[in-house]
PALOLUM-654011 format. One record per residue (C-alpha): x, y, z; residue in one letter; residue number from 1. Coordinates in nm, 3 decimals. Example, Ala and Ser with C-alpha at 12.3 -4.5 7.8 and 13.67 -1.06 7.14 Angstrom:
<rs>
<r><x>1.230</x><y>-0.450</y><z>0.780</z><residu>a</residu><num>1</num></r>
<r><x>1.367</x><y>-0.106</y><z>0.714</z><residu>s</residu><num>2</num></r>
</rs>
This chain:
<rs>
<r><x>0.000</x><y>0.000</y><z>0.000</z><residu>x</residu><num>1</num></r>
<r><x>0.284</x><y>0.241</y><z>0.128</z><residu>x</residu><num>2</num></r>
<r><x>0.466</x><y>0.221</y><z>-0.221</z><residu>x</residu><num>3</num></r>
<r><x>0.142</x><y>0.215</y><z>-0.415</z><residu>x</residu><num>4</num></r>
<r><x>0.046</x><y>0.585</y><z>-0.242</z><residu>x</residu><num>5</num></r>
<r><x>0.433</x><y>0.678</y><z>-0.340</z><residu>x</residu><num>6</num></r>
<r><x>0.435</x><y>0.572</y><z>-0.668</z><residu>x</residu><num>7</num></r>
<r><x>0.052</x><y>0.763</y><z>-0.727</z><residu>x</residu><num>8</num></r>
<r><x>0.222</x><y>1.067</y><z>-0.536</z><residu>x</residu><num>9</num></r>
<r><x>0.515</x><y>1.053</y><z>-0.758</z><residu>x</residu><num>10</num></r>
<r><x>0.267</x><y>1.044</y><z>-1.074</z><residu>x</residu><num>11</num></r>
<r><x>0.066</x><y>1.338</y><z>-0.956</z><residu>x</residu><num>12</num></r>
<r><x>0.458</x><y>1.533</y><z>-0.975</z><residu>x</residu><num>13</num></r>
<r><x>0.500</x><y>1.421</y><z>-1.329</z><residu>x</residu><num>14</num></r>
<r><x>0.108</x><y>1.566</y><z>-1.425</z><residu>x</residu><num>15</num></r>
<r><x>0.218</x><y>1.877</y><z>-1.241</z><residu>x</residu><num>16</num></r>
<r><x>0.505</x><y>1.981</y><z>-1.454</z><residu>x</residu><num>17</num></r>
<r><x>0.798</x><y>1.830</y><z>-1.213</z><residu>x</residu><num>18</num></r>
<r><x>1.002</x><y>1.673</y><z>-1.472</z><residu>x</residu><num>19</num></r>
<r><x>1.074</x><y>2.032</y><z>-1.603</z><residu>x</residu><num>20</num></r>
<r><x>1.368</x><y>2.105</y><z>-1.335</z><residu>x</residu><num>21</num></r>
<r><x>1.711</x><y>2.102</y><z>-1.425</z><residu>x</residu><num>22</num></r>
<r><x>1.774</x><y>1.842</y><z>-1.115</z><residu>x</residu><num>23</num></r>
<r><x>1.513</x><y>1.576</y><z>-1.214</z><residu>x</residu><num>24</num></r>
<r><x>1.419</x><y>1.629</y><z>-1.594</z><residu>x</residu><num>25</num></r>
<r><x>1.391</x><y>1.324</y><z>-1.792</z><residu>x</residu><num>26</num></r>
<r><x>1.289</x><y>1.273</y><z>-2.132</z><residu>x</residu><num>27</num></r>
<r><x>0.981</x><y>1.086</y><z>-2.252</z><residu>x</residu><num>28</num></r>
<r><x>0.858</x><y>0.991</y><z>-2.588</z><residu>x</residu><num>29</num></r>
<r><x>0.484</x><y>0.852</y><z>-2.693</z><residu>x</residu><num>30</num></r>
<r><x>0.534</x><y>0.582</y><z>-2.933</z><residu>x</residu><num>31</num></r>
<r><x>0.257</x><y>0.403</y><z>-3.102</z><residu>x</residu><num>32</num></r>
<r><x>0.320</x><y>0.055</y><z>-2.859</z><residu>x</residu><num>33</num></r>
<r><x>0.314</x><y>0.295</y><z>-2.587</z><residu>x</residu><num>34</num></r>
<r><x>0.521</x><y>0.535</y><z>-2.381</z><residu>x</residu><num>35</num></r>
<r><x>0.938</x><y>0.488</y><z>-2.317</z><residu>x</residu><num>36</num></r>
<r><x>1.120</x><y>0.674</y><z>-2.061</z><residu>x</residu><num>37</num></r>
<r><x>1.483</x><y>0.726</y><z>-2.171</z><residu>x</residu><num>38</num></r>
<r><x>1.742</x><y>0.829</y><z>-1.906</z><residu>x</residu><num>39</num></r>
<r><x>2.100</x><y>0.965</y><z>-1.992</z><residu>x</residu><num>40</num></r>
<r><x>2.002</x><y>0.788</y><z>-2.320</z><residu>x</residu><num>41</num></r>
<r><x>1.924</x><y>0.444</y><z>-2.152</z><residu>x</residu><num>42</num></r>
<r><x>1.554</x><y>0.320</y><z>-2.196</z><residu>x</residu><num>43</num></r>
<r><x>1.389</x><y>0.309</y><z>-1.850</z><residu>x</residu><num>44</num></r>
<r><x>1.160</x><y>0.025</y><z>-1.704</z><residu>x</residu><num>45</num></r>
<r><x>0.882</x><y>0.029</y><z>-1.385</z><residu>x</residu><num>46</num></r>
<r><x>0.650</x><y>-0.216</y><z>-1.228</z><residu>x</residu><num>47</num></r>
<r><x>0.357</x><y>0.035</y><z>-1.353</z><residu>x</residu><num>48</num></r>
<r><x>0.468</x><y>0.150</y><z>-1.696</z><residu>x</residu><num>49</num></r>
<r><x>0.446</x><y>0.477</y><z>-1.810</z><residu>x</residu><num>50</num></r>
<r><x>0.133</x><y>0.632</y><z>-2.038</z><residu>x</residu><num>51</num></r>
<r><x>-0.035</x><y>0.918</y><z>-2.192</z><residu>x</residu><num>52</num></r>
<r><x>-0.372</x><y>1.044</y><z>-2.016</z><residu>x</residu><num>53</num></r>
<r><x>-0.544</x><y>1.347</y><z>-2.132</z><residu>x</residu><num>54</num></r>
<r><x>-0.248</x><y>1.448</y><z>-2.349</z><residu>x</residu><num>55</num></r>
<r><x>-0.005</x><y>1.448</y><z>-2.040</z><residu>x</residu><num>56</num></r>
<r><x>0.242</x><y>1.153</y><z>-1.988</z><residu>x</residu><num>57</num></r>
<r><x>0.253</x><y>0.975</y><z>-1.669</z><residu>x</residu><num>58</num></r>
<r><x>0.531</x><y>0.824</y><z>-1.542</z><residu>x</residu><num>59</num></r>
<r><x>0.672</x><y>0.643</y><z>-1.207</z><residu>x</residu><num>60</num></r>
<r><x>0.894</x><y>0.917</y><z>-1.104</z><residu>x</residu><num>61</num></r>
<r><x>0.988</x><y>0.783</y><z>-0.781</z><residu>x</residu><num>62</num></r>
<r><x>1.202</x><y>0.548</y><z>-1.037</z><residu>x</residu><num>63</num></r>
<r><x>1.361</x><y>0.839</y><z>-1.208</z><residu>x</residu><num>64</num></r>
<r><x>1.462</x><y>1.041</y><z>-0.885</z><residu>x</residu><num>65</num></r>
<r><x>1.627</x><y>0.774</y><z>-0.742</z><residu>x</residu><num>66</num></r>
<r><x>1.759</x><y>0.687</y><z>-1.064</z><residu>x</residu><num>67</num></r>
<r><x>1.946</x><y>0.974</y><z>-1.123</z><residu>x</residu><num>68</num></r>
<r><x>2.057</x><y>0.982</y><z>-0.733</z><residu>x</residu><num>69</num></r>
<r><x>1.779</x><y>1.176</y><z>-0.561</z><residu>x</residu><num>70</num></r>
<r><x>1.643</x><y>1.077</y><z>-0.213</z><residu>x</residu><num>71</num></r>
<r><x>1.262</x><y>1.030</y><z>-0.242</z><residu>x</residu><num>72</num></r>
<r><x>1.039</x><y>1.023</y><z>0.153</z><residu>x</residu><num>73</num></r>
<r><x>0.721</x><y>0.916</y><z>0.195</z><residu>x</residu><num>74</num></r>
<r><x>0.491</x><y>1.029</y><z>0.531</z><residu>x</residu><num>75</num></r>
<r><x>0.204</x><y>0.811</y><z>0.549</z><residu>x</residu><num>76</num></r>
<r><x>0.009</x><y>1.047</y><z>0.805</z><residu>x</residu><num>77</num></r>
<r><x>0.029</x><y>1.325</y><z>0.560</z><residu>x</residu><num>78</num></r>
<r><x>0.005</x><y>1.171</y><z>0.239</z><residu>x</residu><num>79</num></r>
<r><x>0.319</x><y>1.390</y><z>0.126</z><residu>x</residu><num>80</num></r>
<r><x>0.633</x><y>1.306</y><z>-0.080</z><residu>x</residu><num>81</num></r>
<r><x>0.948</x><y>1.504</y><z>-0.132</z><residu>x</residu><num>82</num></r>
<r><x>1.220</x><y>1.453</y><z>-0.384</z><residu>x</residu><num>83</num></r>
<r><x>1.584</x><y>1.565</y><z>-0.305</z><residu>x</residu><num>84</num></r>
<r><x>1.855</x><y>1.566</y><z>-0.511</z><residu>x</residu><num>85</num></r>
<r><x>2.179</x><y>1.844</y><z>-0.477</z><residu>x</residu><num>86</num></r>
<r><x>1.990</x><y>2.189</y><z>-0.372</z><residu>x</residu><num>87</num></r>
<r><x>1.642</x><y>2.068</y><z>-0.494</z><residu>x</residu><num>88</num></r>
<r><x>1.377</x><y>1.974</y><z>-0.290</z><residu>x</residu><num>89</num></r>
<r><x>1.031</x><y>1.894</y><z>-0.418</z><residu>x</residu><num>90</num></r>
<r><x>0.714</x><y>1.876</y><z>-0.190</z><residu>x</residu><num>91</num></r>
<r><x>0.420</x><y>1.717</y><z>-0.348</z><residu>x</residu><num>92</num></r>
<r><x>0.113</x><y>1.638</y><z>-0.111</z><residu>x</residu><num>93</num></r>
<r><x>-0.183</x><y>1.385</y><z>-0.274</z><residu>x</residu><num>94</num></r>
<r><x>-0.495</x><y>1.603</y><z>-0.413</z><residu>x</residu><num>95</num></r>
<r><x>-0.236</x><y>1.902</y><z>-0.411</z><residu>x</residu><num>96</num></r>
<r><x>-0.229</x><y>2.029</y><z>-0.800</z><residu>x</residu><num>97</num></r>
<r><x>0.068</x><y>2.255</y><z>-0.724</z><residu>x</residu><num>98</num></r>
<r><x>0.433</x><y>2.110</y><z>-0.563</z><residu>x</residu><num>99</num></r>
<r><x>0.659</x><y>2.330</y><z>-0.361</z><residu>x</residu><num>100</num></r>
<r><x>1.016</x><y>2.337</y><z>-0.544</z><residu>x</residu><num>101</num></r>
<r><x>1.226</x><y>2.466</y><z>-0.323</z><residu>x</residu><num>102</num></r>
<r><x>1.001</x><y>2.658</y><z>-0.069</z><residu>x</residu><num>103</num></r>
<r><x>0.790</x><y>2.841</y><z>-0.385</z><residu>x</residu><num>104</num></r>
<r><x>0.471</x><y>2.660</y><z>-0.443</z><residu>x</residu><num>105</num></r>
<r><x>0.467</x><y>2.660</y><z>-0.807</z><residu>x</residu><num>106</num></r>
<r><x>0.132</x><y>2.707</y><z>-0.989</z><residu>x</residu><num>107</num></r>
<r><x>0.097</x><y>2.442</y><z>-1.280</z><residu>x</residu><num>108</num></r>
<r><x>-0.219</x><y>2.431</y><z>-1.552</z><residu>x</residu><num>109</num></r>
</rs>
């Protein structure tokens, strides 16, 4: 359950425009057999794979922080994950639609 709410959490951070920092970006590409995640040019794989919803693309970015060497935290009691990596910290709170980056809460569409 605990890595099921992460993993949802982590989603939520990708639909909110996340992946667009310098510390954590990541490529994706929509293919017609699906969605592939590449990192530093290596194709990525997760337990739930990747996809396009509503014209955004979801992925498991809990696998691509810690990937690329970034702490990820779960707290159960408030339903909150934050990604570090360097001098980047990412807040991201279920049902939120805006994370905090570093201390700004940063308005997404």
């Amino acid at each position: 359950m605990k890595k099921k709410a992460i993993s949802i959490a982590i989603v939520l951070a990708v639909i909110l425009g996340v992946s667009a920092l310098p510390a954590f970006a990541s490529p994706a590409q929509a293919t017609s057999t699906g969605v592939k995640v590449l990192l530093d040019g290596n194709l990525m794989t997760f337990d739930v794979p990747p996809q396009i919803i509503n014209n955004r693309t979801i992925v498991p970015l809990r696998a691509i922080f810690e990937a690329m060497g970034a702490k990820v935290d779960w707290v159960g009691e408030t339903q909150t994950v934050t990604g570090t990596k360097d001098d980047t910290v990412v807040i991201l709170k279920i049902g939120d639609v805006s994370p905090t980056i570093n201390g700004i809460v940063v308005p997404i569409d």
